[in-house]
C-alpha angles and dihedrals in degrees: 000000000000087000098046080058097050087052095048094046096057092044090060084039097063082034086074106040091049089066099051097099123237116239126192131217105258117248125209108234103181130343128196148197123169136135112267123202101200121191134243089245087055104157081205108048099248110122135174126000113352143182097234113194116176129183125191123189136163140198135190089229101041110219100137100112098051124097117294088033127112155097140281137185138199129185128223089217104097077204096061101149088221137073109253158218071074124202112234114199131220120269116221090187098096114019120203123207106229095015141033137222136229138212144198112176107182129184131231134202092225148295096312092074093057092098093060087050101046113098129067130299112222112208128213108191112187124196120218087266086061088244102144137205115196124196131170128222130242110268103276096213101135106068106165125153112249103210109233130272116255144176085060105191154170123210084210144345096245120111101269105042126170097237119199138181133173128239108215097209104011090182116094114224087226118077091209085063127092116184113224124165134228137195127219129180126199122195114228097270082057094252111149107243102176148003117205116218115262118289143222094203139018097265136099141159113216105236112245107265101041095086133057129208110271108000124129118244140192110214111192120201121211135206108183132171122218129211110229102166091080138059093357091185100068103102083202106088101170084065078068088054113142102161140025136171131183152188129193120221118181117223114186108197123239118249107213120256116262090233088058090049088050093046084042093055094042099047080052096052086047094055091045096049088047086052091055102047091058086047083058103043086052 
């Protein structure tokens, strides 16, 4: 009997350790801190020039949306314009399995606060057991204004469409700057969907399975600078991003005619049927 109990005792025993759960360190991922244009048309609010400051962790338990959870940031520059240690929220934006991000899109009067924003953020990210990762940015020293994208186009509204957009000076007045492009793609509940790699010029062709018929998409142009005159062996360069600017343009997708369904259906009963009859004949 007094066996049975012990048994019993140490089953309930690893019962209910089995159900603590197990919580990770966080680990920063990518931090950034670069100087955003943001247009009129904006899906998001933010207009016009912005201190954008971005943090991106990740855990193998994920407990860093829970209470308790949560981001901070702190400049170097003794003239930041803004009280810190500062909170950065999370950005739901783009949601990361096994992580979060956080954001802190601040806005600025003009250029001539770009001296009290250049130096480096350094991030604190804290999980809901209070266990912290700390990480600090590039040096953000080159600040300029990238004029927006425009002519914003699709070559067509299908689900693959080759999708362009201008840079009106695509020389950065920094010649430690070099101007590359990137694609996003928010669903219609402005969810990002996708993120294209970086770019050499302002082209791309969305990859067959990304959109669906009839659905209403943002696509959002880059221009970003990147700063190559520091670490050169991140293969990351858009963690060496200083300046972004960006337009919006809406695609709906096309939903086939139901003519062409009904072409399509009948040219692949015919096939069929035509298939069967040389079976037969074999």
């Amino acid at each position: 009997m007094r066996k049975t109990i012990m048994v019993c005792t140490a089953l309930c025993t690893l019962l209910f350790i089995s159900t603590i759960p197990a919580y990770a360190t966080p680990t920063i991922d990518a931090v950034w801190a670069f100087i955003d244009n943001r247009a009129p048309d904006d899906i998001f609010g933010f207009t016009g020039l912005r201190l954008n400051l971005t943090v991106k962790a990740i855990e193998t338990v994920p407990d860093l949306t829970g209470p308790g959870s949560g981001a901070t940031v702190v400049s170097s520059n003794p003239g930041f314009p803004f009280p810190t240690p500062r909170n950065v929220p999370l950005n739901a934006v783009y949601p990361i399995i096994g992580g979060a991000e956080f954001t802190r899109i601040l806005a600025l009067t003009g250029v001539s606060q770009f001296p009290n924003v250049t130096g480096t953020y350094t991030f604190t990210v804290t999980n809901t057991s209070s266990e912290s990762a700390v990480s600090t940015s590039h040096i953000l020293d080159k600040p300029e204004v990238i004029p927006l994208p425009t002519n914003l186009a699709f070559n067509n509204n299908s689900t693959t469409p080759h999708f362009t957009f201008i840079d009106p000076d695509p020389t950065p007045d920094n010649t430690g700057l070099v101007r590359r492009y990137q694609v996003e793609i928010y669903d219609n509940s402005k969810t990002n969907i996708f993120q294209s790699d970086v770019l050499l010029t302002p082209e791309f062709d969305v990859p067959f399975g990304i959109l669906e018929e009839g659905n209403t998409y943002y696509f959002r142009a880059n221009s970003l600078d990147i700063d190559i005159t520091e670490n050169p062996n991140n293969p990351l360069l858009t963690r060496r991003l200083e300046n972004r600017a960006m337009e919006y343009a809406t695609l709906q997708t096309a939903v086939p005619e139901p003519s062409t369904m009904l072409l399509l259906g009948s040219g692949l009963i015919g096939l069929a049927g035509f298939a069967r009859k040389k079976f037969f004949k074999k």
